[in-house]
C-alpha positions in Angstrom: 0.0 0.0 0.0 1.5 3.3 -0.6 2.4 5.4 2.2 0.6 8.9 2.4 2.1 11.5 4.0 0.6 13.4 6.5 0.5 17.1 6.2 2.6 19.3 8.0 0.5 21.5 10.8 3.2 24.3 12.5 2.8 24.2 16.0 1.9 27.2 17.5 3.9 30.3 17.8 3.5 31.0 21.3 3.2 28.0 24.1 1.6 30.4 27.2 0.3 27.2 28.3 3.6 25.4 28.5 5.2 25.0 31.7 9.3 26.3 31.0 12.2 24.4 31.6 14.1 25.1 34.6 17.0 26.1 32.2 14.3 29.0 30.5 13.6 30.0 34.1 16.8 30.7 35.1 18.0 32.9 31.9 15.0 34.8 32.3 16.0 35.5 36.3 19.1 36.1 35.7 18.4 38.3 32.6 15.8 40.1 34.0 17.9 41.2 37.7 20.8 42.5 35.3 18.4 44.2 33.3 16.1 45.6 36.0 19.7 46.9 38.1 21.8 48.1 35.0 19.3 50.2 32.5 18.5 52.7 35.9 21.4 53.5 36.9 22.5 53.9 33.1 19.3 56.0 32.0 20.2 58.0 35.7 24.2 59.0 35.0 23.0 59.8 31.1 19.7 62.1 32.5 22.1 63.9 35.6 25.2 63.9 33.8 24.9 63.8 29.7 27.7 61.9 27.7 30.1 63.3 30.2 29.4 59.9 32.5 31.2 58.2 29.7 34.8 58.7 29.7 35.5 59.8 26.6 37.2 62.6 25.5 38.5 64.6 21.7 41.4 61.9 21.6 39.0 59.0 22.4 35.8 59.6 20.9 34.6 56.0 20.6 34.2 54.7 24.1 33.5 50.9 25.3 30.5 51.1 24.1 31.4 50.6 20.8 33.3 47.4 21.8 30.3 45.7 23.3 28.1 47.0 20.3 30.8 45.1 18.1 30.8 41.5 20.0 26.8 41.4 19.4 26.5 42.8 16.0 29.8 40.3 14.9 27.9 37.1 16.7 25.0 37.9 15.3 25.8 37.9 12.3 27.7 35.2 12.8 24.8 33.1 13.2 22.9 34.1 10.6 25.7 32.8 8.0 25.3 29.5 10.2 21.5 29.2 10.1 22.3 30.1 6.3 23.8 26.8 5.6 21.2 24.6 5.6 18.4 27.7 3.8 21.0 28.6 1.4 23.5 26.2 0.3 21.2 23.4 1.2 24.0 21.5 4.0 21.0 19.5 5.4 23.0 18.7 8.6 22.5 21.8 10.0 19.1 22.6 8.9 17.9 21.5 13.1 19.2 24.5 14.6 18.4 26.6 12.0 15.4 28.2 13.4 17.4 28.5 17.1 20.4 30.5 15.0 17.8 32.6 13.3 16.7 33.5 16.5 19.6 34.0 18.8 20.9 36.1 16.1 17.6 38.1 16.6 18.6 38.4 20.5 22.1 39.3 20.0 20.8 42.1 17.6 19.0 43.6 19.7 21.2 43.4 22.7 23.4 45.2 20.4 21.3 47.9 19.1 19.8 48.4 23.0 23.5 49.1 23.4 24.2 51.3 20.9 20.9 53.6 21.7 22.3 54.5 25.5 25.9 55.4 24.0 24.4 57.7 21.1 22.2 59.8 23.2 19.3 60.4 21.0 18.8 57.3 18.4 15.6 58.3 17.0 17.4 60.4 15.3 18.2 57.8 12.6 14.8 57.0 11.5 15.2 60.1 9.7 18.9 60.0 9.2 19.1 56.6 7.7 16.2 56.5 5.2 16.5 60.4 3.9 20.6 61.2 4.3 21.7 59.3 1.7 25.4 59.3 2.5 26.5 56.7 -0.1 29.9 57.5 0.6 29.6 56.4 4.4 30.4 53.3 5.3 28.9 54.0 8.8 25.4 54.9 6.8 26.0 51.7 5.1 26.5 49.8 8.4 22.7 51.0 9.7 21.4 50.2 6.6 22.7 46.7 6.5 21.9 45.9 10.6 18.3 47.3 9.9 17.7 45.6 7.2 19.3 42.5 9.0 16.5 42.6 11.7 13.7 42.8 9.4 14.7 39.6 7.3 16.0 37.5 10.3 12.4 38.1 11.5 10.5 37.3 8.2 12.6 34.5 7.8 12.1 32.8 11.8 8.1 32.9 10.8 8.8 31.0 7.3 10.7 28.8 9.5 8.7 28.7 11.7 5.4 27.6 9.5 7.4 24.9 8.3 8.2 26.3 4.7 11.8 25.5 4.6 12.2 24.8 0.7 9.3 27.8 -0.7 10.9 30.0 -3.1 10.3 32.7 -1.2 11.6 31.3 1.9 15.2 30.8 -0.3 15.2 34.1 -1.2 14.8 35.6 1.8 17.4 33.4 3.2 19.5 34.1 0.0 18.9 38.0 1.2 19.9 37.5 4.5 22.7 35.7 4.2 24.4 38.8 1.6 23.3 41.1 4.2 24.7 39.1 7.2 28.3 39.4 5.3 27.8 42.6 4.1 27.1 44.1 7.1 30.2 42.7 8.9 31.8 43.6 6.4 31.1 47.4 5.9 31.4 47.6 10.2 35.3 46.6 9.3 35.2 49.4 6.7 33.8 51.9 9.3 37.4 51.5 10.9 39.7 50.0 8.0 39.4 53.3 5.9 40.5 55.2 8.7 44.0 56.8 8.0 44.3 58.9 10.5 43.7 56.1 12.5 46.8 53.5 11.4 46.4 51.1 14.0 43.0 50.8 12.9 43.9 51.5 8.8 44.0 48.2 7.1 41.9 46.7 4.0 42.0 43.4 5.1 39.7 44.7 8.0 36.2 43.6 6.7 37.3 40.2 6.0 38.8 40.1 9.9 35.2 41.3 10.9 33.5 39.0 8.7 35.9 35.6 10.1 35.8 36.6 13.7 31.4 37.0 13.6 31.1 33.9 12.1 33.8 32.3 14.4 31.7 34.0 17.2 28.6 32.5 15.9 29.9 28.7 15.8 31.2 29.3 19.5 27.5 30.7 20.7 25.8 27.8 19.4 28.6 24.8 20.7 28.6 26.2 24.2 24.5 26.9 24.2 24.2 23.4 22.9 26.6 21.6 25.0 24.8 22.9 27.9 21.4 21.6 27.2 19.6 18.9 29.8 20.7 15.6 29.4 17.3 14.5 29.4 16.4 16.8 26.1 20.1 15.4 24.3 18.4 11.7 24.8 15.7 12.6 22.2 18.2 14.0 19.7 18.1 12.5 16.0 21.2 10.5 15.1 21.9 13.7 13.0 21.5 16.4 15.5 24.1 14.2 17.8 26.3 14.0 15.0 26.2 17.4 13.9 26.7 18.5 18.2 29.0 16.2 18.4 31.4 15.9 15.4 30.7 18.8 12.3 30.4 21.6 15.2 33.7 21.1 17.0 34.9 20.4 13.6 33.8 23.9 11.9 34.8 26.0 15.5 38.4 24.2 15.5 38.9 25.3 11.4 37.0 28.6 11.8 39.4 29.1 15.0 42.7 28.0 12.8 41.9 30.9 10.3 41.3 33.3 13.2 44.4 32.5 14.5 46.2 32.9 11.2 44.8 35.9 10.5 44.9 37.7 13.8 48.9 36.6 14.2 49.5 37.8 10.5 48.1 41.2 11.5 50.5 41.3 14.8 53.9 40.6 13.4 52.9 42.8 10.5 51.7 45.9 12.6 54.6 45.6 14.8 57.2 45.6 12.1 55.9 48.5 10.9 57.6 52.1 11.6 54.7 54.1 10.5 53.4 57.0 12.7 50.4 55.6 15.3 51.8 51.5 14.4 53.8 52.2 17.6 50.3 51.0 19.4 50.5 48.0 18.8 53.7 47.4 21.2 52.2 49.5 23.8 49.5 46.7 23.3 51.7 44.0 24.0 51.8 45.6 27.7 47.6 45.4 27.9 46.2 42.8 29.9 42.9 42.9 27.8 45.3 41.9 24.6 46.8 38.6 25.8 42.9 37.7 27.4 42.3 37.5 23.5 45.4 35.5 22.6 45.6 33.3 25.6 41.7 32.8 26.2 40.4 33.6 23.4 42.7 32.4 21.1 45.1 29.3 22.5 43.2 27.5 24.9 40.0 26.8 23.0 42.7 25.8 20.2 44.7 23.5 22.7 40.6 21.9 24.0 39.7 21.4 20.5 43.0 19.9 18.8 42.2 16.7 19.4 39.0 14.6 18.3 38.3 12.7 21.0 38.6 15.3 23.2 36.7 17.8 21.6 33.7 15.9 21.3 33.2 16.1 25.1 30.1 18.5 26.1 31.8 19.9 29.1 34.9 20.8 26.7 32.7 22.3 24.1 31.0 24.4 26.7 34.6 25.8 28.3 36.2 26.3 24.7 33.1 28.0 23.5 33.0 30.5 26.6 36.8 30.7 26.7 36.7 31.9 22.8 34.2 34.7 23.8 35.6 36.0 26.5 38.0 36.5 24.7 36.8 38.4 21.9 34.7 40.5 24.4 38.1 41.5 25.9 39.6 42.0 22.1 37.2 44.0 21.0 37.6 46.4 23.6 41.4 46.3 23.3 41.4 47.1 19.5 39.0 49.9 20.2 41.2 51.6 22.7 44.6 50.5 21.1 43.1 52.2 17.8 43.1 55.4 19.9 45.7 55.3 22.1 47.6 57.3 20.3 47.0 61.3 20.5 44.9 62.0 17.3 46.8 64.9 14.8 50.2 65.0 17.9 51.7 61.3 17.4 53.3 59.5 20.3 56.2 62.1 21.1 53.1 63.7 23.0 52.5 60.7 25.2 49.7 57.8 24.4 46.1 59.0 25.9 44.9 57.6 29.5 41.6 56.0 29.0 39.7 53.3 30.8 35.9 52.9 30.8 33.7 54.1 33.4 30.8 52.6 35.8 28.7 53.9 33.3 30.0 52.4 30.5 30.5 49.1 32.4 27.2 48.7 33.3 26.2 48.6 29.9 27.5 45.0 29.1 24.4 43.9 31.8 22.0 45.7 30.0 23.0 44.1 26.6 23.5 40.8 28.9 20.4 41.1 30.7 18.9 41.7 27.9 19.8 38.9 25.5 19.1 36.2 28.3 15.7 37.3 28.9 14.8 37.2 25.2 16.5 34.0 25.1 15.4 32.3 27.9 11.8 33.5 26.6 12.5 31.9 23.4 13.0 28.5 24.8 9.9 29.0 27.3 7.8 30.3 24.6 8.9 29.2 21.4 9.3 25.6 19.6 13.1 26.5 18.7 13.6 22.5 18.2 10.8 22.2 15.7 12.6 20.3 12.8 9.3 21.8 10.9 8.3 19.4 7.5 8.4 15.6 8.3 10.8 14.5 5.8 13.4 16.5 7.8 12.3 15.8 11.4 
């Protein structure tokens, strides 16, 4: 007798009724006390005290902020090439976490942009700006075009994913669209720095591609360690697929994506500090930074060293630690190559002596907010949301 298929029937896109997992419940806590203590005292400094809580200054205009703004706009966009995988170049074994991707990049996005609207003072400025100043010749107009854009077809594509229309056409070419604006806008957020000449520790053209390697990098990292600390109760119901894709073609990608870091980030360090160039002299004040060798040594080495070897690597608990390990590390890089671009006294040189700047409270207490944010939409996804849904049959 021939076998009918039965038709696929999304499951709803809110569960209210469904009681959330422990793990759910304790993202959302933790999200929502770092939230709740963080965006008062930020939105108090900023209303008693302006921009002038921040400590930046003419020779540092770009303050921390900016380097927390980068780790979330790189990872997410990081995950949005992963999710693309399966949507776009058709690599079934990673079409299960597709939807999850799609949606933590969503998270991370807004964490980002939640960021970004307490350093710039008065954001809503740019729904004016963006759509009506047409500066073409700005890569930082180009960046807010791209990111925007980014949120609007990460969300259009979670709801195709979500009804179960993996393979429509119009679900590929949304995918297709969000996968060119997931690298492009990477890429045009390294431009926003690489173009900079008077900034040389900062001027380089291989700068996009850097941003580009190091989001997706990020975006491999934040879904090993998220995976590897599921239940063991849920990993028990995992396909034969999902186990081997969490167990062998993750580690796999992270350790080659990692490799490329690596030889990309130690190409740019023996080739910045054998230049003699005016401002280059940065990058061996650098070598004194402890935030620079948290990046090379956490960030860098020891999720190399966990994930060198097969056996090993396919452990959960070293999956979680080189995951975390990899971005701390990036956290702590970003925010040395935003100071280290601008450590050196802008128009003087170093005769004049390299500028003194350290973040303050205020700037610190942004990372909860983006934090405390992201776990709470998180942790809500996973309550609310069937982010496991393999969608059509034939791919459950």
């Amino acid at each position: 007798m021939p076998v009918t298929s039965t038709p696929y029937a999304p499951p709803p896109l809110i569960h209210f009724r469904r009681r959330p997992s422990n793990r759910a419940i304790t993202m959302m806590i933790l999200g929502a006390i770092s939230f709740a203590v963080s965006t008062p005292y930020v939105f108090y400094r900023l209303w008693t005290e302006g921009h002038a809580s921040f400590n930046t200054s003419s020779d540092v205009a770009w303050g921390a902020p900016i380097a927390f703004y980068l780790f979330f706009l790189l990872t997410s966009s990081g995950m949005s090439i992963l999710a693309s995988l399966d949507t776009v170049f058709g690599i079934r074994l990673f079409y299960p976490v597709a939807k999850r991707m799609v949606f933590l990049s969503i998270c991370c996005l807004l964490a980002g942009f939640a960021i970004l609207a307490l350093e710039i003072g008065r954001p809503f400025r740019m729904l004016w700006a963006l759509p009506f100043s047409f500066q073409l010749h700005s890569p930082m107009w180009w960046m807010g075009v791209f990111y925007s854009l980014d949120l609007v077809l990460l969300i259009g594509k979670f709801w195709l994913l979500h009804r179960g229309r993996l393979h429509d056409r119009i679900t590929h070419w949304v995918s297709l669209a969000s996968f060119a604006v997931s690298v492009a806008a990477p890429g045009t957020l390294g431009l926003v720095f690489g173009m900079m000449a008077m900034r040389q520790a900062w001027f380089s053209p291989i700068m996009p591609m850097y941003f580009i390697l190091i989001g997706f990098t990020s975006g491999v990292a934040f879904l090993m360690f998220f995976a590897s600390i599921l239940p063991h109760d849920l990993t028990k119901d995992l396909t034969p697929a999902m186990k081997r894709l969490f167990s062998e073609a993750l580690p796999r990608l992270f350790f080659i994506a990692l490799l490329a870091v690596m030889g990309m980030r130690f190409g740019q360090i023996i080739t910045n500090l054998w230049s003699n160039f005016e401002g280059m002299d940065a990058h061996w004040y650098a070598l004194n930074s402890g935030l620079f060798w948290v990046e090379i040594i956490v960030g860098l080495l020891i999720p190399a060293a966990l994930m060198a070897f097969d056996g090993q690597r396919r452990l959960r608990l070293v999956q979680a630690v080189a995951g975390l390990a990899y971005m701390i590390g990036m956290f702590a890089g970003r925010l040395e190559f935003l100071i280290n671009g601008q450590i050196v006294p802008l128009f003087k040189g170093s005769w004049a002596g390299y500028v003194d700047y350290w973040p303050s409270v205020t700037e610190w207490m942004l990372v909860p907010v983006g934090v405390g944010l992201f776990l709470m939409l998180y942790g809500a996804g996973c309550w609310l949301l069937t982010l496991w849904d393999a969608g059509a049959p034939e791919h459950a």
